[in-house]
C-alpha positions as YAML, in Angstrom:
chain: A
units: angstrom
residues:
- id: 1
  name: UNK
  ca: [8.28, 23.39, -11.54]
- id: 2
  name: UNK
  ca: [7.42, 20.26, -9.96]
- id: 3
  name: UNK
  ca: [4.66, 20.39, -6.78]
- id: 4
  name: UNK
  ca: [4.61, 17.57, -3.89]
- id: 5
  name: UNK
  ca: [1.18, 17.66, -3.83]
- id: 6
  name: UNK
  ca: [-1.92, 19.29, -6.06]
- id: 7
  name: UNK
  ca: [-5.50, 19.54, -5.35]
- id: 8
  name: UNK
  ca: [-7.49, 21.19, -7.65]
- id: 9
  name: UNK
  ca: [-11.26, 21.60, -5.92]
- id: 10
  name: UNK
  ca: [-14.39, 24.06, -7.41]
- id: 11
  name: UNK
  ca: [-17.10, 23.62, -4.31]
- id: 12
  name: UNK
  ca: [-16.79, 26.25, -2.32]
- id: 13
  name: UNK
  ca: [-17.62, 24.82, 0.78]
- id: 14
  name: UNK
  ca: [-14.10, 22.97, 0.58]
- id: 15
  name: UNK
  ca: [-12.44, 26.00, 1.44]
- id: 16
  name: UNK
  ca: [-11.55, 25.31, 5.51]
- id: 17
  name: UNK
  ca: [-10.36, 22.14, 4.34]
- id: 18
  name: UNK
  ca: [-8.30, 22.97, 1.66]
- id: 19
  name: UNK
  ca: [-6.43, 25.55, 3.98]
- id: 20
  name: UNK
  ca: [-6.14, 22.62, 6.77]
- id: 21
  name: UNK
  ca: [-4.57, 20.78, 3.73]
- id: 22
  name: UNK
  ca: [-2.21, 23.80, 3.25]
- id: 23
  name: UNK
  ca: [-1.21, 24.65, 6.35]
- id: 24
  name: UNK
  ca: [-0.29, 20.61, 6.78]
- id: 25
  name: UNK
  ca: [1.82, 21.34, 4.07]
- id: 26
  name: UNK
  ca: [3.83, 23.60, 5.34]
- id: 27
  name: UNK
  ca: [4.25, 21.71, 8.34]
- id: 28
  name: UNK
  ca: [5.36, 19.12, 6.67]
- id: 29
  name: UNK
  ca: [7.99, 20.90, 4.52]
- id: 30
  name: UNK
  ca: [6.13, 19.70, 1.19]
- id: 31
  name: UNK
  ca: [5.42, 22.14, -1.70]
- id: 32
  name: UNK
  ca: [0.96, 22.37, -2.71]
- id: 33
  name: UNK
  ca: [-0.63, 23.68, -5.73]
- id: 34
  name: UNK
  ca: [-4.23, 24.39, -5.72]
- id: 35
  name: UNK
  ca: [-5.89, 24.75, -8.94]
- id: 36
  name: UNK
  ca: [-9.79, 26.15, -8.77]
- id: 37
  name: UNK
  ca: [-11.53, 27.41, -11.65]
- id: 38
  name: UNK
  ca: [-9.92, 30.38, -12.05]
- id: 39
  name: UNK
  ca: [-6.61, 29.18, -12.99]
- id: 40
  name: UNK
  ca: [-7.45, 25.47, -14.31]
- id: 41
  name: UNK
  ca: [-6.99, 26.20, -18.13]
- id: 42
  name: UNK
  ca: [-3.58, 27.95, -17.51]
- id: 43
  name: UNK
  ca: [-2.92, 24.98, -15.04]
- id: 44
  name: UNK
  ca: [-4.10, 22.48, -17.07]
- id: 45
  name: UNK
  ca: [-1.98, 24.36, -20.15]
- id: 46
  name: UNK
  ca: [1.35, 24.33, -17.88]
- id: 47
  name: UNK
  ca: [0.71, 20.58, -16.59]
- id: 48
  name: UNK
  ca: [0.09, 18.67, -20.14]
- id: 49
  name: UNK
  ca: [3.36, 21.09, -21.55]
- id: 50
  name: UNK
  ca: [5.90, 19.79, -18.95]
- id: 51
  name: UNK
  ca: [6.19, 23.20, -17.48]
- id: 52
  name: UNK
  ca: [4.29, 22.45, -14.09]
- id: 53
  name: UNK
  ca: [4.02, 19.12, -12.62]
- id: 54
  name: UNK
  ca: [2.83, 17.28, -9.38]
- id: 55
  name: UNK
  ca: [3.93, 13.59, -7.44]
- id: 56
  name: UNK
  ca: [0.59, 13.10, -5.63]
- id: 57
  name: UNK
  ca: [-2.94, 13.88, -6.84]
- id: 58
  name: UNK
  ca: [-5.74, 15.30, -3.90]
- id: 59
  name: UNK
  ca: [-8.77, 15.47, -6.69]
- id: 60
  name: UNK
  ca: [-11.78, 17.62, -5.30]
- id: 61
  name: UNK
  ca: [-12.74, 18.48, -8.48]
- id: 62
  name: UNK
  ca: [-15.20, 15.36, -9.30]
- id: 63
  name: UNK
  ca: [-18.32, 16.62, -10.80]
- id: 64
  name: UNK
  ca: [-16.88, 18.84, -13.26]
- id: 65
  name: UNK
  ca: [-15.93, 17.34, -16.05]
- id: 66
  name: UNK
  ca: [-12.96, 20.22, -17.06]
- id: 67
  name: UNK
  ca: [-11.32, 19.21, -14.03]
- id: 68
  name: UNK
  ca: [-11.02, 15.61, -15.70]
- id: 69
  name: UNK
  ca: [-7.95, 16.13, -17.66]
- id: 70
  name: UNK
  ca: [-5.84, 16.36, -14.55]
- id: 71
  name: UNK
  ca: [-5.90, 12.69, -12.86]
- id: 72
  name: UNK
  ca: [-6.37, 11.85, -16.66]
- id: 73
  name: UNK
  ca: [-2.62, 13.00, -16.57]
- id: 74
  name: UNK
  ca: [-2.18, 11.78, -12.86]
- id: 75
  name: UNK
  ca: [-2.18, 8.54, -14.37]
- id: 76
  name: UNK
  ca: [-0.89, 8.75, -17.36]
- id: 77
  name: UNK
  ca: [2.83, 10.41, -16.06]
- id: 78
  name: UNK
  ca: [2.25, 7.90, -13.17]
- id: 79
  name: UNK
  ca: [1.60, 10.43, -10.18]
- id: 80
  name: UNK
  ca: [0.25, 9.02, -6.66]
- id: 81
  name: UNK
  ca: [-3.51, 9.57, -6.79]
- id: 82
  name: UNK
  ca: [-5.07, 9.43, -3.55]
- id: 83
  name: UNK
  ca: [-8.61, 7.09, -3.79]
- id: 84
  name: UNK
  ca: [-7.91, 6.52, -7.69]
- id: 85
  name: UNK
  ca: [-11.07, 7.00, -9.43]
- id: 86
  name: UNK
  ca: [-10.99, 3.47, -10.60]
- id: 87
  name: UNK
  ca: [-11.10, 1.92, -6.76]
- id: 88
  name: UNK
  ca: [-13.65, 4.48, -6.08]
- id: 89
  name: UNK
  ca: [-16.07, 3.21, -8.90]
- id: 90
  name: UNK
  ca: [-15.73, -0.31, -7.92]
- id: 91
  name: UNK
  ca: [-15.61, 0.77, -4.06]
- id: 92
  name: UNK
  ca: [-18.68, 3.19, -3.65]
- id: 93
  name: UNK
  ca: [-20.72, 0.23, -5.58]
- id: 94
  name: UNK
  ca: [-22.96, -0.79, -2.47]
- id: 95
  name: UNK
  ca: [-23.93, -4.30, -4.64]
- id: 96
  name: UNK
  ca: [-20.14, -5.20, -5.13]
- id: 97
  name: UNK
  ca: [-19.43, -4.52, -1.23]
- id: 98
  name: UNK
  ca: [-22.35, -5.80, 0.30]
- id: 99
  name: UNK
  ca: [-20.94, -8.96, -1.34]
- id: 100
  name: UNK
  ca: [-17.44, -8.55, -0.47]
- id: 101
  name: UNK
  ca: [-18.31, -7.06, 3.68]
- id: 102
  name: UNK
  ca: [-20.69, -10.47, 4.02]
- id: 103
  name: UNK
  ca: [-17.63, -12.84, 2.68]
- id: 104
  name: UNK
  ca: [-15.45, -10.89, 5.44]
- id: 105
  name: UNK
  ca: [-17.61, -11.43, 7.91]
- id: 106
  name: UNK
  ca: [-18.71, -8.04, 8.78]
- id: 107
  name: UNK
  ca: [-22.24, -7.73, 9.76]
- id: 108
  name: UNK
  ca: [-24.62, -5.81, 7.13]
- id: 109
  name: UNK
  ca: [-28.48, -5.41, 7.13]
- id: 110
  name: UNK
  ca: [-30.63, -8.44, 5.32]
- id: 111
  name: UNK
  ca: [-30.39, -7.45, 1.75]
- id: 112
  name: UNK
  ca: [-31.55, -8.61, -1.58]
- id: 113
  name: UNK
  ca: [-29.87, -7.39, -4.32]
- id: 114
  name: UNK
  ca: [-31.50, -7.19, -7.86]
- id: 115
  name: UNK
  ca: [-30.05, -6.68, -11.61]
- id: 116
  name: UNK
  ca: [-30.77, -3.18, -13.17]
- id: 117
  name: UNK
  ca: [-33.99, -2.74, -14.56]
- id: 118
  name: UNK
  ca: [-32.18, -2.44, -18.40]
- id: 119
  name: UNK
  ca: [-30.69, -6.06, -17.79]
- id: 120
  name: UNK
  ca: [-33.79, -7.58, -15.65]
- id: 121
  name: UNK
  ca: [-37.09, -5.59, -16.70]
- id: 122
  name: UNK
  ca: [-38.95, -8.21, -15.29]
- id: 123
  name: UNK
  ca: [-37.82, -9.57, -11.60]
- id: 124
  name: UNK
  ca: [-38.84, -13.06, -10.13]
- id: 125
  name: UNK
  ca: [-41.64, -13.50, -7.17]
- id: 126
  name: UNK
  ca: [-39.43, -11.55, -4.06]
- id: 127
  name: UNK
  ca: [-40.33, -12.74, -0.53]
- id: 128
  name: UNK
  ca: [-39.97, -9.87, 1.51]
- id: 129
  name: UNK
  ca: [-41.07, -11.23, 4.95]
- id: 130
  name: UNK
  ca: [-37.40, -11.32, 6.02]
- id: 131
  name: UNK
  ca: [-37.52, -7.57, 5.58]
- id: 132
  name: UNK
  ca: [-39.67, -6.95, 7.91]
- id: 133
  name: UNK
  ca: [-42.79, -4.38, 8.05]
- id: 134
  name: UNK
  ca: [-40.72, -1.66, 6.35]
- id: 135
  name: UNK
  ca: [-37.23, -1.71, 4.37]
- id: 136
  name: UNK
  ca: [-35.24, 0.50, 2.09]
- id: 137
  name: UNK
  ca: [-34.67, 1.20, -1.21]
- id: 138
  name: UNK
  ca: [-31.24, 1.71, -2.31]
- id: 139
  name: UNK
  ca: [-29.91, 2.42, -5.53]
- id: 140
  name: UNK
  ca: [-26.25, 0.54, -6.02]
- id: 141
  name: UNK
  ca: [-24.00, 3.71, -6.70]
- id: 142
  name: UNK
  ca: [-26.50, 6.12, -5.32]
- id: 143
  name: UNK
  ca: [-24.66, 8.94, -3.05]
- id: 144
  name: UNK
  ca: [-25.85, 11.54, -0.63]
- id: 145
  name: UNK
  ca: [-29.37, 9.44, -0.18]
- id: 146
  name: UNK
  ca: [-30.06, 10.22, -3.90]
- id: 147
  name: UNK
  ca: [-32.83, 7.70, -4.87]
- id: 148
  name: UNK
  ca: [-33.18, 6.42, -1.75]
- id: 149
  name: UNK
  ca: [-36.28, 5.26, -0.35]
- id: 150
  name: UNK
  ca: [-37.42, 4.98, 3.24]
- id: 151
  name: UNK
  ca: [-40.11, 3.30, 4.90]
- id: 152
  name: UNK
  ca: [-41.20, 1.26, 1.51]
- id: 153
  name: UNK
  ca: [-43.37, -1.73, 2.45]
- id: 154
  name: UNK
  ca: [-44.44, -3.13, -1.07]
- id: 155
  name: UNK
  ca: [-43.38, -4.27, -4.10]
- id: 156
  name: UNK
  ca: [-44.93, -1.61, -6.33]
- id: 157
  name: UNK
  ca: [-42.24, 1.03, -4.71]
- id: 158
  name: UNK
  ca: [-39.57, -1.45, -5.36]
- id: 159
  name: UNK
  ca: [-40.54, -2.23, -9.22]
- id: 160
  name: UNK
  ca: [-40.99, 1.68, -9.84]
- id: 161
  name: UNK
  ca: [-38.19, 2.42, -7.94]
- id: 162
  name: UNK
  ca: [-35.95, 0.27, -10.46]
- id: 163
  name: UNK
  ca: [-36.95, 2.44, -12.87]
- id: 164
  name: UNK
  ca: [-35.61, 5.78, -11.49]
- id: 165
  name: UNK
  ca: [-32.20, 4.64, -12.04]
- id: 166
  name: UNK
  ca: [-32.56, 1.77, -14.73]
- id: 167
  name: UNK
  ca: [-28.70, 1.10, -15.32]
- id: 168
  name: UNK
  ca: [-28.28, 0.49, -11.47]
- id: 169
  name: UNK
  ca: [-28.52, -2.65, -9.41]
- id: 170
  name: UNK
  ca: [-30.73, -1.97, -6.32]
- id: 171
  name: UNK
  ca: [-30.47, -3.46, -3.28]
- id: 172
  name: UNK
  ca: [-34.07, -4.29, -0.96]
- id: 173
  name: UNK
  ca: [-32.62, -3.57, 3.26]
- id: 174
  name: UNK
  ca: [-33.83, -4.52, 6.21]
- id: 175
  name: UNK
  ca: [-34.73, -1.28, 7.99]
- id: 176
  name: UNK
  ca: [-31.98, -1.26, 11.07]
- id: 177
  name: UNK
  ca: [-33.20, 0.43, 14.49]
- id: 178
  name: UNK
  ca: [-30.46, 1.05, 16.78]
- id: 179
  name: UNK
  ca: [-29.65, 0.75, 20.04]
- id: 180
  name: UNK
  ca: [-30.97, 3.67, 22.18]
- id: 181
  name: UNK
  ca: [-27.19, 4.68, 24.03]
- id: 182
  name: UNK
  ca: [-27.12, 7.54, 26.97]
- id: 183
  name: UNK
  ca: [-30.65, 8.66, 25.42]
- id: 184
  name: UNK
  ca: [-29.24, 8.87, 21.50]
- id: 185
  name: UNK
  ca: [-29.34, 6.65, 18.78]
- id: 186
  name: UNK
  ca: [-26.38, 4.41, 18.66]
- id: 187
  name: UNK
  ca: [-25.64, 5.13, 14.79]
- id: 188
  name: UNK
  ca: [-21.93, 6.51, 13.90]
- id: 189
  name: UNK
  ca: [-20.29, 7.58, 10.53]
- id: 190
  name: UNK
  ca: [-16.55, 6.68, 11.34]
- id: 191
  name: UNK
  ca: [-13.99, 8.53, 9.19]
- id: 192
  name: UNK
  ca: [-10.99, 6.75, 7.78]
- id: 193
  name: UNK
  ca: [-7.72, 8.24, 6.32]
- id: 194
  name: UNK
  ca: [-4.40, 6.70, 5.88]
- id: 195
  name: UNK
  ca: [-4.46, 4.06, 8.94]
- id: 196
  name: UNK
  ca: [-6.47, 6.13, 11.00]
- id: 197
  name: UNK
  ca: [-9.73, 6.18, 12.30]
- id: 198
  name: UNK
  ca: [-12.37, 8.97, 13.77]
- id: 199
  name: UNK
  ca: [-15.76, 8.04, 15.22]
- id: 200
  name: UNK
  ca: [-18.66, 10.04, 15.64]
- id: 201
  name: UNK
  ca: [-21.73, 10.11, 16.85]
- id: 202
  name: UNK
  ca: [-23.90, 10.56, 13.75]
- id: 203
  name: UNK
  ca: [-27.77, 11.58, 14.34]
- id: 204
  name: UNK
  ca: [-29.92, 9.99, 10.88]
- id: 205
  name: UNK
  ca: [-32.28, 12.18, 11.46]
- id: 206
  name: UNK
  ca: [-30.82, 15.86, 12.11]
- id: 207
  name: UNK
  ca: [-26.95, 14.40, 10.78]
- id: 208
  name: UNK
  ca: [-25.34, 16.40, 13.71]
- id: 209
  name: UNK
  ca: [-22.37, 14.99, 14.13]
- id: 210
  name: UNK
  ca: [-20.73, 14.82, 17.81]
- id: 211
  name: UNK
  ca: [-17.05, 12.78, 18.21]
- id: 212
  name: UNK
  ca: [-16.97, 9.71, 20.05]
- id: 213
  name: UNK
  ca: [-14.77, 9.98, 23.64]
- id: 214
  name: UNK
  ca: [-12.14, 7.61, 25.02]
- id: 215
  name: UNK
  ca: [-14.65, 7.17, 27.98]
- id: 216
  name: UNK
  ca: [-17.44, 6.18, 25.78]
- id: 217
  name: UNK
  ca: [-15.13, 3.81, 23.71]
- id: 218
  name: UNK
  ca: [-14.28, 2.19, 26.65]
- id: 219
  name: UNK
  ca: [-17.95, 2.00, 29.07]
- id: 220
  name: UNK
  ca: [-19.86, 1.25, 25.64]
- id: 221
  name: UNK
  ca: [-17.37, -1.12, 23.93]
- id: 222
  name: UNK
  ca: [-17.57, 1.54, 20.82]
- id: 223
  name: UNK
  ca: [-13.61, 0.49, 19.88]
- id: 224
  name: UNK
  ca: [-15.17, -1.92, 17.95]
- id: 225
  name: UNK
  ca: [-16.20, 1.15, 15.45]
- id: 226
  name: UNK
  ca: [-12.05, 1.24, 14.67]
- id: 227
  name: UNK
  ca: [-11.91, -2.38, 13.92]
- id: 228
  name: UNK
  ca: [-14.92, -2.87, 11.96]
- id: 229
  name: UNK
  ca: [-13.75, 0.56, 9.89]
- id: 230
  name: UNK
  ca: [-10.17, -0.86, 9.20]
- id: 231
  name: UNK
  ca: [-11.55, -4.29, 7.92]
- id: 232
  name: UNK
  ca: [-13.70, -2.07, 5.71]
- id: 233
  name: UNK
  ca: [-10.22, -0.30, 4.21]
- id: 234
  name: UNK
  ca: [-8.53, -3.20, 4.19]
- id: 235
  name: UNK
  ca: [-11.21, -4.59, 1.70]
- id: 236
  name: UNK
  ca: [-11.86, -1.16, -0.30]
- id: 237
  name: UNK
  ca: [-8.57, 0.10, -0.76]
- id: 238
  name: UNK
  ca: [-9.16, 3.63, -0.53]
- id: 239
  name: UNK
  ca: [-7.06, 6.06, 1.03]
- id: 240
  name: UNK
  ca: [-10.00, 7.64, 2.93]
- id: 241
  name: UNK
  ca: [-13.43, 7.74, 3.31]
- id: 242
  name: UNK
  ca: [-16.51, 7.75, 5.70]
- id: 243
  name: UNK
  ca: [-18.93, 4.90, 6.56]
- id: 244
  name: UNK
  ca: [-22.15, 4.46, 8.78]
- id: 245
  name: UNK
  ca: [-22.53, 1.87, 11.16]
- id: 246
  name: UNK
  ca: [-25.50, 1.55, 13.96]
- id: 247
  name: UNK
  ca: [-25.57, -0.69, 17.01]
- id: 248
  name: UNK
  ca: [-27.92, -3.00, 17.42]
- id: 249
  name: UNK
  ca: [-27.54, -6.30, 18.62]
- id: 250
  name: UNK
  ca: [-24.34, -5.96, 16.66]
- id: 251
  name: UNK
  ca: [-22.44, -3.49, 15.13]
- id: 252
  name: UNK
  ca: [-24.60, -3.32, 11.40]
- id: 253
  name: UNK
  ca: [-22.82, -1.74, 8.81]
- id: 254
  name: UNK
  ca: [-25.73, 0.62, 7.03]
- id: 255
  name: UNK
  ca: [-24.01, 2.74, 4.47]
- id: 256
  name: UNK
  ca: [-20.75, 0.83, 3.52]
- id: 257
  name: UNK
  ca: [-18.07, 3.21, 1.53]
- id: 258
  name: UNK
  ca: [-18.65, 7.25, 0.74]
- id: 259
  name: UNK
  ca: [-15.48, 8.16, -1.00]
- id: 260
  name: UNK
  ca: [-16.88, 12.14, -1.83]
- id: 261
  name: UNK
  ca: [-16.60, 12.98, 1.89]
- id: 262
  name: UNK
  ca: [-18.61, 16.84, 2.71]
- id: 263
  name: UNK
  ca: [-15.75, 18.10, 4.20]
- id: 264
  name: UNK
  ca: [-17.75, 21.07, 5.98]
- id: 265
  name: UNK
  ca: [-16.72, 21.68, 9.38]
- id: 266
  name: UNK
  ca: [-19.27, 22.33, 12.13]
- id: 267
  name: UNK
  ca: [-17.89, 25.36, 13.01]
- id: 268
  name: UNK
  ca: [-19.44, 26.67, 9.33]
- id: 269
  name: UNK
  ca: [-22.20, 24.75, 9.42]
- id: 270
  name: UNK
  ca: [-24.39, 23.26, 12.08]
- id: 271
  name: UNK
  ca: [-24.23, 19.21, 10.18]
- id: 272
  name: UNK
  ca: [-20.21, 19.31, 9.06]
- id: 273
  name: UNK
  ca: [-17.97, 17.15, 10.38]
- id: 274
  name: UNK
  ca: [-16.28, 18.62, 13.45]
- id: 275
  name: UNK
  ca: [-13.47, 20.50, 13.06]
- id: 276
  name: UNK
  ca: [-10.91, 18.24, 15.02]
- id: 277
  name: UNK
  ca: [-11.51, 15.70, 12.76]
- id: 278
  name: UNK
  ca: [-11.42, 17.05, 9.50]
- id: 279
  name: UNK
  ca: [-8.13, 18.69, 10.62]
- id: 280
  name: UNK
  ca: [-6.67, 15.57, 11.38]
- id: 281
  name: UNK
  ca: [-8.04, 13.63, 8.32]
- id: 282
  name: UNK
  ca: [-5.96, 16.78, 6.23]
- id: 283
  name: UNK
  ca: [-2.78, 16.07, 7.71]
- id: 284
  name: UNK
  ca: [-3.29, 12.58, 7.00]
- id: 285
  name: UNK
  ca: [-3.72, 13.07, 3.51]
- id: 286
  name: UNK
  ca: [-0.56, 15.25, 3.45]
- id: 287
  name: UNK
  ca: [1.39, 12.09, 4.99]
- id: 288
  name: UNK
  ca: [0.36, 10.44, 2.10]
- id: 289
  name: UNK
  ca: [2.04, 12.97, -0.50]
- id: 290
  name: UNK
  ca: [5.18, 13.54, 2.18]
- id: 291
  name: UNK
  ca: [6.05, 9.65, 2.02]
- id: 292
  name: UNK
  ca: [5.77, 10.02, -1.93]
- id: 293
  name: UNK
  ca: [8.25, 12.76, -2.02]
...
C-alpha cells in the first residue's frame, strides 16, 4: 500500500496537531499514515520490505534516533521530505544565517561571531563596546534557549561560555529592546509554511502568544513582519518554520530560523501557538503532500 503522506511523531504534545494534519487530509482527498512508537518497528518492517510506502515525508520524530530509519528511506526511494534534515542543519545554524540575512539585507542585532572553542581555544582581544552594557550569549545551533545567556557583560562569561558547547561557533549580540506598541513589547515570532505567513504577538518574557490583526498590520505598519519572513524562506529553503523579530528602530531579526516548531496550541496550554494558526500551518503542510500526489 502506498500512503500520500506519513508522519511518524513520539511527543505527545503533538497530538492536536497531528489530528489538524489528519483531518486536512481528508479534506483534501489524500491518504495519511501515522507511525508513533507503538507501531514503528512493524512500520518500519513493512516500509524497508516494499509492502507499505509513502510520497511525502512529515518527520516529527527528530530526537529519537529509531525513528531515523524512515527519512533515511525518504531519501533513499526519493520521497518528498518536507524541511529535509540536510537544509535544516545548515538552516537552524544561527552563524551560517546571520551571514547569509546581513548579505540580504535584512536587519539583525550587532553580532560577533567566534570559531568553536575545539578549533579556537584561545580567541583574539574582543572589543565589546559596540555591544553595549549587556549582550547575549548564543550558542550557533543552540534551540529552545539551550545555552543561552542573558544579560552577560564580560568576557569571562563569554570564554566559559565557549566551553559549554565546545564544537559550536558562538555568536556575542547586541541585547535588542523593543519598541513599547499599545503598552506591549513590539517582539513577534511569525510562522511560515508553504508561502504563507502568520504573525503574532510574542511576549519574551511570559512567551504568550496573541495573533497579529489586519487593523494592527495596517495602523502599526506590522505587514512588514510578512515581507521580512518571506525573504527569510526565500534564503533558508525550508518548507516551514518560526522566527522572532522585535521592532525597534527597525524591524531586528533576533532568533533567525526554528525548524522544530512546539506545535502546542493555546487552547492546551497557556504559551502554544494559537489554535487558528497551527490549524492553518497543518493544512499547509498537507498542500504540500496533495501537489506531490
Amino acid at each position: 500500500m502506498r500512503y500520500d503522506l506519513c508522519l511518524p511523531w513520539y511527543w505527545e504534545y503533538d497530538d492536536v496537531f497531528v489530528g489538524m494534519v489528519e483531518r486536512a487530509c481528508i479534506e483534501e482527498g489524500i491518504s495519511f499514515w501515522q507511525i508513533k512508537s507503538d507501531n514503528l518497528l512493524e512500520s518500519i518492517t513493512a516500509l524497508y520490505k516494499g509492502v507499505t510506502t509513502f510520497k511525502t515525508l512529515l518527520h516529527r520524530g527528530q530526537g529519537d534516533r529509531t525513528f531515523d530509519p524512515i527519512p533515511r528511506w525518504a531519501k533513499e526511494f526519493g520521497a518528498k521530505r518536507i524541511n529535509p534534515a540536510e537544509v535544516s542543519a545548515w538552516s537552524e545554524d544561527k552563524a551560517t544565517m546571520h551571514l547569509e540575512l546581513i548579505s540580504a539585507g535584512i536587519y539583525t542585532p550587532y553580532t560577533i561571531l567566534l570559531a568553536p572553542f575545539l578549533e579556537q581555544p584561545v580567541v583574539p582581544p574582543i572589543d565589546l563596546t559596540p555591544l553595549g552594557e549587556n549582550f547575549v550569549i548564543k550558542p550557533s545551533n543552540g534551540g529552545g534557549g539551550e545555552g543561552v545567556i542573558l544579560g552577560a557583560n564580560t568576557i569571562d562569561e563569554i570564554l566559559k561560555a565557549r566551553m559549554e558547547f565546545p564544537e559550536q561557533k558562538y555568536l556575542i549580540q547586541a541585547h535588542v529592546t523593543p519598541r513599547i506598541v499599545d503598552d506591549a513589547p513590539a517582539w513577534f515570532r511569525v510562522f511560515y509554511a508553504n508561502g504563507e505567513t502568520y504573525p503574532c504577538w510574542w511576549n519574551p518574557e511570559t512567551h504568550i502568544y496573541k495573533q497579529v490583526t489586519a487593523e494592527e498590520e495596517a495602523r502599526v505598519g506590522l505587514n512588514r513582519l510578512r515581507d521580512v519572513t518571506s525573504r527569510i524562506a526565500s534564503i533558508c529553503k525550508l518548507d516551514w518554520f518560526s522566527t522572532e523579530i522585535a521592532l525597534a528602530d527597525e524591524f531586528i531579526v533576533v532568533d533567525y530560523v526554528n525548524d522544530g516548531i512546539d506545535t502546542r496550541v493555546q487552547s492546551k496550554a497557556m504559551d502554544g501557538v494559537p489554535d487558528e494558526v497551527m490549524e492553518c500551518i497543518a493544512r499547509q503542510l498537507v498542500k504540500i503532500a496533495k501537489e506531490n500526489v
